[in-house]
MIVEX-686469 format. One record per residue: x, y, z of N, C-alpha, C in turn. Coordinates in steps of 0.02 Angstrom, whole numbers, padded with zeros to 5 digits, always signed. Example, Ala and Ser with C-alpha at 12.3 -4.5 7.8 and 13.67 -1.06 7.14 Angstrom:
REM MIVEX-686469
+00660-00284+00390+00615-00225+00390+00660-00165+00390/+00642-00112+00354+00684-00053+00357+00645+00002+00394/
This chain:
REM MIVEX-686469
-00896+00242+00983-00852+00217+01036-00809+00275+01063/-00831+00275+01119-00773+00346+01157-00692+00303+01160/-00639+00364+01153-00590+00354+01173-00555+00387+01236/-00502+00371+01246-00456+00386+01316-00441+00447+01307/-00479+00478+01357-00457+00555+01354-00402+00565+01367/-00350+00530+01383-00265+00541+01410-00238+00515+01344/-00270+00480+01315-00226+00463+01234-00233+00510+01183/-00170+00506+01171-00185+00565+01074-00221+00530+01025/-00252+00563+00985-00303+00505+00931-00295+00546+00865/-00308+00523+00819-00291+00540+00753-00350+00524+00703/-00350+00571+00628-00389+00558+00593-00365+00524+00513/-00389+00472+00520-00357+00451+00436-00393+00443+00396/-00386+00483+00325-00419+00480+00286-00374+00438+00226/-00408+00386+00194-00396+00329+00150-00436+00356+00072/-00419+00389+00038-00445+00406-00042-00440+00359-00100/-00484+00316-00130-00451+00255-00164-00506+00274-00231/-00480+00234-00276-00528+00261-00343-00598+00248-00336/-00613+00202-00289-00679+00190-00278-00741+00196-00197/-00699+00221-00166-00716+00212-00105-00674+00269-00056/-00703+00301-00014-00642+00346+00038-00669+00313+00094/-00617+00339+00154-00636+00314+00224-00602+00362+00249/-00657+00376+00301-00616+00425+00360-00610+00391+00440/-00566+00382+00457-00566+00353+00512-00527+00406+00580/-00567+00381+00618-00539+00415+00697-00511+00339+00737/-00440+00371+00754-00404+00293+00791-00350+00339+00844/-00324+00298+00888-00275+00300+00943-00217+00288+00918/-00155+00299+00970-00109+00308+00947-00072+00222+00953/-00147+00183+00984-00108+00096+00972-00132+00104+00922/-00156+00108+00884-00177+00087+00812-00256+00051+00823/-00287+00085+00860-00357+00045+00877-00396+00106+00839/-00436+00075+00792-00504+00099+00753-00545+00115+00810/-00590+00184+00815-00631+00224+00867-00698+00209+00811/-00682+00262+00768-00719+00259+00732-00712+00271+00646/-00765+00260+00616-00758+00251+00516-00816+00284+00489/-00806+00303+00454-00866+00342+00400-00829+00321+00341/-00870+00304+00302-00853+00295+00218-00903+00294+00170/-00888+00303+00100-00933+00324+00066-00889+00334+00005/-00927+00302-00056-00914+00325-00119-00883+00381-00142/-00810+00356-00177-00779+00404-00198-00811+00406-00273/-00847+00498-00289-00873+00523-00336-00824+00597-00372/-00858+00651-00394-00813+00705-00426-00761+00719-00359/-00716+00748-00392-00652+00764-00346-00718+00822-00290/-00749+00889-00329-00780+00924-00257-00823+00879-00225/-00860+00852-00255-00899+00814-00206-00883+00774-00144/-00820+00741-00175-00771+00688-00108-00746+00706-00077/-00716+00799-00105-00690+00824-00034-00717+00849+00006/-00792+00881-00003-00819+00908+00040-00847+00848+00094/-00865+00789+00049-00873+00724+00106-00786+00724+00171/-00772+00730+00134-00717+00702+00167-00683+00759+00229/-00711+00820+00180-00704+00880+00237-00746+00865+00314/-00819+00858+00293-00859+00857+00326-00845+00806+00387/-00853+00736+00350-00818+00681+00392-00764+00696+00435/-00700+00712+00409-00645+00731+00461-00672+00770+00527/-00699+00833+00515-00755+00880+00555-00778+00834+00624/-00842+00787+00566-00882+00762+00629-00833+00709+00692/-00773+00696+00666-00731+00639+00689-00710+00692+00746/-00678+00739+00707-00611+00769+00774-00648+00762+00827/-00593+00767+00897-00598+00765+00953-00549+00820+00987/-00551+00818+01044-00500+00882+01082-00432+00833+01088/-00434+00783+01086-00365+00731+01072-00338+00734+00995/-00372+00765+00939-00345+00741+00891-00263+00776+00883/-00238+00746+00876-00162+00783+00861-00162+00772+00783/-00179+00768+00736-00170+00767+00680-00194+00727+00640/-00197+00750+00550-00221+00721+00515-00176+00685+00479/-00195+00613+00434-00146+00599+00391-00188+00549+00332/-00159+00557+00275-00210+00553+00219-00160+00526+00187/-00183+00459+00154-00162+00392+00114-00182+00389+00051/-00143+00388-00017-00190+00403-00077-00135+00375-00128/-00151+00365-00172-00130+00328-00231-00080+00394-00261/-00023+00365-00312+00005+00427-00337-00016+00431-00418/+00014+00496-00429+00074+00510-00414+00058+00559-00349/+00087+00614-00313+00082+00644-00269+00134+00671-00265/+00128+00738-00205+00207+00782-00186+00186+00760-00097/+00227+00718-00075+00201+00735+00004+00223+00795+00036/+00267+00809+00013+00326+00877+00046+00260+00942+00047/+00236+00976-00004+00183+01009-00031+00109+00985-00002/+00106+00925-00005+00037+00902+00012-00007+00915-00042/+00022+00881-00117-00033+00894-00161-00038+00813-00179/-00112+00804-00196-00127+00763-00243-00114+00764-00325/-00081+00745-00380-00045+00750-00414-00081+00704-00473/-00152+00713-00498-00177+00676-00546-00176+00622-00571/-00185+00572-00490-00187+00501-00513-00214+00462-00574/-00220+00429-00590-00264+00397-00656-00308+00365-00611/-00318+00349-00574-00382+00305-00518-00416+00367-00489/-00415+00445-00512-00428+00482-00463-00437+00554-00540/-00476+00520-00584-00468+00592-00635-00504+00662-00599/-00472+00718-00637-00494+00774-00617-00465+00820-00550/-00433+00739-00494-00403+00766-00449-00324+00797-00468/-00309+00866-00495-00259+00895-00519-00236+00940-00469/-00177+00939-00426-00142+00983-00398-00165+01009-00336/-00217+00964-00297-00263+00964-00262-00226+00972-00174/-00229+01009-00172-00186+01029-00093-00240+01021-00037/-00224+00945-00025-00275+00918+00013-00256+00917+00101/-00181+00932+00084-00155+00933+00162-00178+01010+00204/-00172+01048+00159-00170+01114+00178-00277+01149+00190/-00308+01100+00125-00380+01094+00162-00395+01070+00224/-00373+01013+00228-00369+00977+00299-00358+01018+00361/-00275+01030+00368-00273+01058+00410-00292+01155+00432/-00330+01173+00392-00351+01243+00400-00432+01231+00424/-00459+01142+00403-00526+01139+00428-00541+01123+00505/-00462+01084+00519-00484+01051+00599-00431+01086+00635/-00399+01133+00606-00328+01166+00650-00289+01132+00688/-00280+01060+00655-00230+01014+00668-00181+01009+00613/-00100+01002+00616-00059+00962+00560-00079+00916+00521/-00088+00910+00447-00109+00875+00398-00063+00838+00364/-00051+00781+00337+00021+00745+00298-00007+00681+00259/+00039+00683+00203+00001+00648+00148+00047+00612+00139/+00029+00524+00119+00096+00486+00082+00050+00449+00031/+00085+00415-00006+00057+00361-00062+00057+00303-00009/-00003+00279-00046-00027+00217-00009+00022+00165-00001/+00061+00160-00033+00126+00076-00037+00162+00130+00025/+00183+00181+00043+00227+00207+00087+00180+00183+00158/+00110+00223+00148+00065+00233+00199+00066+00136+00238/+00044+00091+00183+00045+00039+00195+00099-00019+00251/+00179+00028+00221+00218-00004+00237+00213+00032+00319/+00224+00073+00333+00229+00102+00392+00163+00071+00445/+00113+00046+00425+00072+00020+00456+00094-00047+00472/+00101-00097+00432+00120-00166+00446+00197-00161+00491/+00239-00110+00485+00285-00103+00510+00282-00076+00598/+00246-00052+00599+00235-00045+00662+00188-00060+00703/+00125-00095+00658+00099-00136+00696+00066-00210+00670/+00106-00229+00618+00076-00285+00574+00139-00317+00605/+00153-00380+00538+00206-00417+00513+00255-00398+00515/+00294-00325+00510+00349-00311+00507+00376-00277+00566/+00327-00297+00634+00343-00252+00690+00436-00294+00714/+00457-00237+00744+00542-00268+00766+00595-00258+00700/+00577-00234+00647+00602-00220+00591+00641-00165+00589/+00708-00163+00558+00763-00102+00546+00743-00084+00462/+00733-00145+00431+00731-00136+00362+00688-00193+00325/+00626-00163+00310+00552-00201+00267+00557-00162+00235/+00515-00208+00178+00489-00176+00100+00427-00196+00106/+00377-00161+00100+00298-00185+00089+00273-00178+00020/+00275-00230-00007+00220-00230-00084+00165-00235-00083/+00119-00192-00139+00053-00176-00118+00034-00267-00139/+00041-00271-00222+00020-00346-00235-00073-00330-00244/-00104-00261-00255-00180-00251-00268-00174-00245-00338/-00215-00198-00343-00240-00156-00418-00188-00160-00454/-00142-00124-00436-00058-00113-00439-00020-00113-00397/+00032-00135-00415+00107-00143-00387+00147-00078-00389/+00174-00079-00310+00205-00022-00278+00252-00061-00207/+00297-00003-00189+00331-00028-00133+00341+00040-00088/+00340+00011-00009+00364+00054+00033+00399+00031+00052/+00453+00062+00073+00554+00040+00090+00547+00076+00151/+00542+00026+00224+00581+00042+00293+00662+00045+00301/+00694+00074+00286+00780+00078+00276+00800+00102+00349/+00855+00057+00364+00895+00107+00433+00826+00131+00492/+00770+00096+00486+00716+00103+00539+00688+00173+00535/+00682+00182+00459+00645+00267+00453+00611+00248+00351/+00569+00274+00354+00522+00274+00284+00590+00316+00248/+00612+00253+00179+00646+00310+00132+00592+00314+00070/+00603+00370+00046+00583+00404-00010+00603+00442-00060/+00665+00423-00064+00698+00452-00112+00721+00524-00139/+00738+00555-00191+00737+00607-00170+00699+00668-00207/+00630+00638-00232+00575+00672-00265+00520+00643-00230/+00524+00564-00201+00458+00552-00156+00427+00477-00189/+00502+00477-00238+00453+00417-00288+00485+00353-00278/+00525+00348-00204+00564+00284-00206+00495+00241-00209/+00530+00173-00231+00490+00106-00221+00429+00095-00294/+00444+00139-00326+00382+00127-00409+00431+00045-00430/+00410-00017-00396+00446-00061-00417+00388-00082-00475/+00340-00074-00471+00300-00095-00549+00328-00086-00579/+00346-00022-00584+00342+00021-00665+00434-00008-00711/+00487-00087-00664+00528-00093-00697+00506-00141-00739/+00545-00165-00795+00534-00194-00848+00553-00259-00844/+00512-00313-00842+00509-00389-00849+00540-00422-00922/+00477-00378-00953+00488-00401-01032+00486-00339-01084/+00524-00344-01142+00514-00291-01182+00454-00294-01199/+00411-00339-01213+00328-00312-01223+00287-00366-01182/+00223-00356-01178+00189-00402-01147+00142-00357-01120/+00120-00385-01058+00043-00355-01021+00066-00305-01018/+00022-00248-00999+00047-00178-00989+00007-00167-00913/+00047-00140-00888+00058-00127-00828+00091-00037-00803/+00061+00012-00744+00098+00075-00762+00128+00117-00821/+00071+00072-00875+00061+00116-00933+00140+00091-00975/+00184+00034-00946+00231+00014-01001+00208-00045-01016/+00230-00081-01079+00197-00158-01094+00269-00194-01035/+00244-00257-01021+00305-00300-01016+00337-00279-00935/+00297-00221-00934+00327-00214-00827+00306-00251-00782/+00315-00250-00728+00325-00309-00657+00230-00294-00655/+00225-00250-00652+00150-00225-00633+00096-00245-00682/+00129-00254-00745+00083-00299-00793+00093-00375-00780/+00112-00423-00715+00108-00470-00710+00099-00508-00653/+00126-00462-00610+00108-00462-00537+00073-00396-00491/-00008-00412-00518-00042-00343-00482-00100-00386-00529/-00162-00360-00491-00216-00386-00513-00247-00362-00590/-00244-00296-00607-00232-00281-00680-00194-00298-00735/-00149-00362-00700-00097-00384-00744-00125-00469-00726/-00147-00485-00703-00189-00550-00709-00245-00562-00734/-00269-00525-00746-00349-00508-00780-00318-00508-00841/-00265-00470-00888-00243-00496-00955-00233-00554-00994/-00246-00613-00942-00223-00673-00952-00289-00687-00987/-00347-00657-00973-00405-00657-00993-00471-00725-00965/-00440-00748-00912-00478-00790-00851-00521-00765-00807/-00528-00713-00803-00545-00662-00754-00530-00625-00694/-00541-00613-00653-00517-00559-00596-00449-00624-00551/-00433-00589-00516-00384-00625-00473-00396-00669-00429/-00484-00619-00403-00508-00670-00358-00563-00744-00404/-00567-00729-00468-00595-00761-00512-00547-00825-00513/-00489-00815-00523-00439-00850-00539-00410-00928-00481/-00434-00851-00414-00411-00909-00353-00464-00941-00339/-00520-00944-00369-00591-01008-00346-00565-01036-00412/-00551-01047-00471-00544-01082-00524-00470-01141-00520/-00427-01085-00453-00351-01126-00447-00387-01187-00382/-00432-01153-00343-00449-01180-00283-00490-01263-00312/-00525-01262-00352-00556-01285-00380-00525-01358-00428/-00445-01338-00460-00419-01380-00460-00391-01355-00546/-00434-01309-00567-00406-01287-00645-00334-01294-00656/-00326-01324-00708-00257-01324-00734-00225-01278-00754/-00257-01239-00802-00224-01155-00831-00207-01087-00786/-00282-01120-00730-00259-01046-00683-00226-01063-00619/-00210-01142-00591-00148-01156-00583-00081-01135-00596/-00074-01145-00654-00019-01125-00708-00011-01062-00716/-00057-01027-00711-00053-00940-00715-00018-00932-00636/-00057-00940-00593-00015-00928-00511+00047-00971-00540/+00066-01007-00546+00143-01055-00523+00190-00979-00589/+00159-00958-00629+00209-00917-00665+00192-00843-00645/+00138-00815-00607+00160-00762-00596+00195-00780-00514/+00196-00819-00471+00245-00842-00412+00317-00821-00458/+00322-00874-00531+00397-00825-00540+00414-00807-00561/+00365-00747-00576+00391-00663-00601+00405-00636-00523/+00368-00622-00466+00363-00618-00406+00416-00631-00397/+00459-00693-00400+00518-00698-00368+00547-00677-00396/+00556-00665-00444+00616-00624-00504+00614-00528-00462/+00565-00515-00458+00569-00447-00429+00577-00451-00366/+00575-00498-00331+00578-00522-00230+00658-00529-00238/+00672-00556-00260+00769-00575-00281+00804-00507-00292/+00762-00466-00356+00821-00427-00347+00812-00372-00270/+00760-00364-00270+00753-00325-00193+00779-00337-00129/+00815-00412-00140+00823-00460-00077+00910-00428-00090/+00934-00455-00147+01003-00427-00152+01033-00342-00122/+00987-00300-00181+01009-00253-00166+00985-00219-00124/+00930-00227-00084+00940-00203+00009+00935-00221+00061/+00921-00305+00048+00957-00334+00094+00899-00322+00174/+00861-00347+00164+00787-00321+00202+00780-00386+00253/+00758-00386+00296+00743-00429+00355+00713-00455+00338/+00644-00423+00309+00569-00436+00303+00550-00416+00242/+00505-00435+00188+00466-00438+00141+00395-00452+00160/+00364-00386+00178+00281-00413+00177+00259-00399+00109/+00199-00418+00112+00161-00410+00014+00070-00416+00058/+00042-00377+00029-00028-00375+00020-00054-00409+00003/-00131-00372+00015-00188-00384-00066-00187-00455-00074/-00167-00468-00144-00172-00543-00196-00149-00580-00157/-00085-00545-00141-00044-00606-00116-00052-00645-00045/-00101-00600-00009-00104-00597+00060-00154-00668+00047/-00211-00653+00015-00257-00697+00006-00240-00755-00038/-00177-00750-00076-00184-00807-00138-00100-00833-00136/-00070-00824-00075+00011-00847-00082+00010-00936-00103/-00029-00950-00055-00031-01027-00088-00005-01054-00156/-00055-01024-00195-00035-01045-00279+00029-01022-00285/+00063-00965-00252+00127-00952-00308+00197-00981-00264/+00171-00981-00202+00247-00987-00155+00307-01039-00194/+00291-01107-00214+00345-01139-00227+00389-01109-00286/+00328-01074-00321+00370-01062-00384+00412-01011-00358/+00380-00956-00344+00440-00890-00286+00490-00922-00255/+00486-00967-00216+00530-00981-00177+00589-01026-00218/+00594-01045-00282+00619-01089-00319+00669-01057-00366/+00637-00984-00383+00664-00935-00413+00737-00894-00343/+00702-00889-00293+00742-00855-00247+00787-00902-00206/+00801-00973-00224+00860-01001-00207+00887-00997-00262/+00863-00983-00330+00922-01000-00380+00944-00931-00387/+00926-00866-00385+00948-00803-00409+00984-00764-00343/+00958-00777-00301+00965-00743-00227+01050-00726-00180/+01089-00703-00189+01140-00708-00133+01136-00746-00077/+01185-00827-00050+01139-00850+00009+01137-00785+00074/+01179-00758+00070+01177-00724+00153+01135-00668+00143/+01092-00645+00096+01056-00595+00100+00967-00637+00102/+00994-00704+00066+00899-00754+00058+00891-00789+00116/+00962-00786+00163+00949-00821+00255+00919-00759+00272/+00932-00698+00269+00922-00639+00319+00856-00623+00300/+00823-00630+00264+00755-00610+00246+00700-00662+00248/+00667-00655+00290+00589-00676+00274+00525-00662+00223/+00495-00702+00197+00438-00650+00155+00358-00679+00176/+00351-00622+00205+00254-00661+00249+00205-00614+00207/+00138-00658+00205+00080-00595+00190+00091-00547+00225/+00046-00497+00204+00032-00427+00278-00001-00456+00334/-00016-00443+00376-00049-00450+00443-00116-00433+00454/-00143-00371+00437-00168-00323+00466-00254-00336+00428/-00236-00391+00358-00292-00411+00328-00338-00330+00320/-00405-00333+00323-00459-00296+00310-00444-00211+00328/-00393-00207+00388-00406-00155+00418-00354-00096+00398/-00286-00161+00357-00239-00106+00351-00241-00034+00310/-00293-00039+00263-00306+00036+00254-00326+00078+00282/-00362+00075+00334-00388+00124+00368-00334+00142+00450/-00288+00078+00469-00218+00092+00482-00172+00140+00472/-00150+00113+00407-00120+00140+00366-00109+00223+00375/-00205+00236+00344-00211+00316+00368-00174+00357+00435/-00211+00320+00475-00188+00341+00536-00095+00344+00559/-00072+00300+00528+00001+00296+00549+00039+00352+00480/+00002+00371+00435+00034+00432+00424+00020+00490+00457/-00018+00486+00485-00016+00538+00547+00029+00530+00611/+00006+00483+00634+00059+00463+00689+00148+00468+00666/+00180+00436+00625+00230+00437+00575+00262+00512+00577/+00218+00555+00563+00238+00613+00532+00242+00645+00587/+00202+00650+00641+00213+00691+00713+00276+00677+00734/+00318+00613+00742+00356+00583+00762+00420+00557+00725/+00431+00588+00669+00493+00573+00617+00527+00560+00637/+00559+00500+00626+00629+00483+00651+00706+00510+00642/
């Protein structure tokens, strides 16, 4: 698909433990084009991924921007030895990038990358202040504050998994008993029912137990939606993934938890919707850390 030679266009590359995508998109957020392909050894994926970026650019591209699981340095542009990503150690993927297409290169973690996508063109468009939860594999957050991506001041705002629910229990971000061992799909699979999406044909279906599993992880969900609602006080709450596809089962219980724990004038001011963007927001995503980063607020 050709694009508008008067528009700037961008390349996003999406790195996930199982899968990469490289995508070429505009600066509305319209998909041009996708290449993807099995994520294998760290050289092997980058030279795909080199290559790919390559065949994408255009004389419009103004830049690259690359979406990836952490840990990470975005400042540096290193990849930082994810556990979904072994072998990839210290991997200065921004600085490959941009020395291959002689465009600006910029890297965020995917819950950041995510939020900035639904935010400007999902669910959270018109927003001063959203939180986007991933609600996949694992649980993560990107924080829109004051109408600009915060990140704290190492890069690690928003690790809302990794706080502590229970002193022991599922393990989740490698602690037992964290948010991420109970709300994230690796923390539903412990229940030992099977996958999440296993769970929602068995709730769909009418099961009693995996009923009961959604109505109690809905309120762990709200237990971590509450305190987020208090202390920043957010317009908007989008959530992904699980939740995008499976809010049904948990809403009453969430919502039951967040009139009883909630501040009222901070649980009027906030909404909490799936994401929007369904299938595409990763390969979004990519692209609006490029766009994002040309354009810092």
């Amino acid at each position: 698909m050709k694009g508008n030679k008067f528009m700037k266009e961008y390349i996003g590359i999406d790195i996930g433990g199982t899968k990469c995508a490289v995508i070429r998109g505009d600066e509305k957020g319209n998909i041009l084009e996708k290449l993807r392909f099995a994520t294998e050894g760290r050289d092997s994926s980058l030279k795909k991924i080199l290559d790919a970026a390559c065949s994408l650019r255009s004389q419009q591209t103004a830049a690259v921007g690359i979406s990836c699981g952490g840990p990470l340095d975005s400042k540096k542009g290193l990849i930082l030895s994810p556990p979904n990503l072994p072998g990839w150690d210290n991997v200065p993927v921004t600085k490959l990038l941009s020395e291959a297409l002689q465009v600006p290169a910029f890297l965020q973690n995917d819950a950041d990358a995510c939020a900035i996508a639904e935010w400007r063109f999902g669910a959270g468009q018109g927003c001063e202040n959203m939180v986007f939860l991933t609600f996949g594999t694992g649980l993560g957050a990107g924080l829109i504050l004051n109408g600009k991506l915060y990140q704290g001041a190492s890069g690690m705002a928003g690790e809302v998994g990794h706080l502590r629910l229970f002193d022991n229990g599922h393990i989740g971000y490698g602690k037992a008993g964290s948010y991420e061992g109970y709300c994230s799909g690796g923390g539903i699979a412990q229940y030992g029912l099977g996958s999440a999406a296993q769970l929602a044909q068995l709730a769909d279906e009418g099961d009693p137990e995996a009923l009961k599993i959604w109505q109690q992880t809905g309120h762990y969900l709200g237990k971590l939606l509450s305190l987020l609602v208090d202390i920043l006080n957010p317009e908007q709450i989008v959530i992904g993934s699980i939740y995008a596809r499976c809010h049904q089962f948990m809403e009453e219980a969430m919502y039951q938890v967040l009139e009883e724990e909630t501040l009222l004038g901070c649980r009027r001011a906030c909404s909490i919707v799936p994401a929007s963007l369904g299938e595409s927001l990763g390969d979004t995503a990519a692209l609006c850390v490029a766009m994002y980063s040309c354009h810092r607020p």
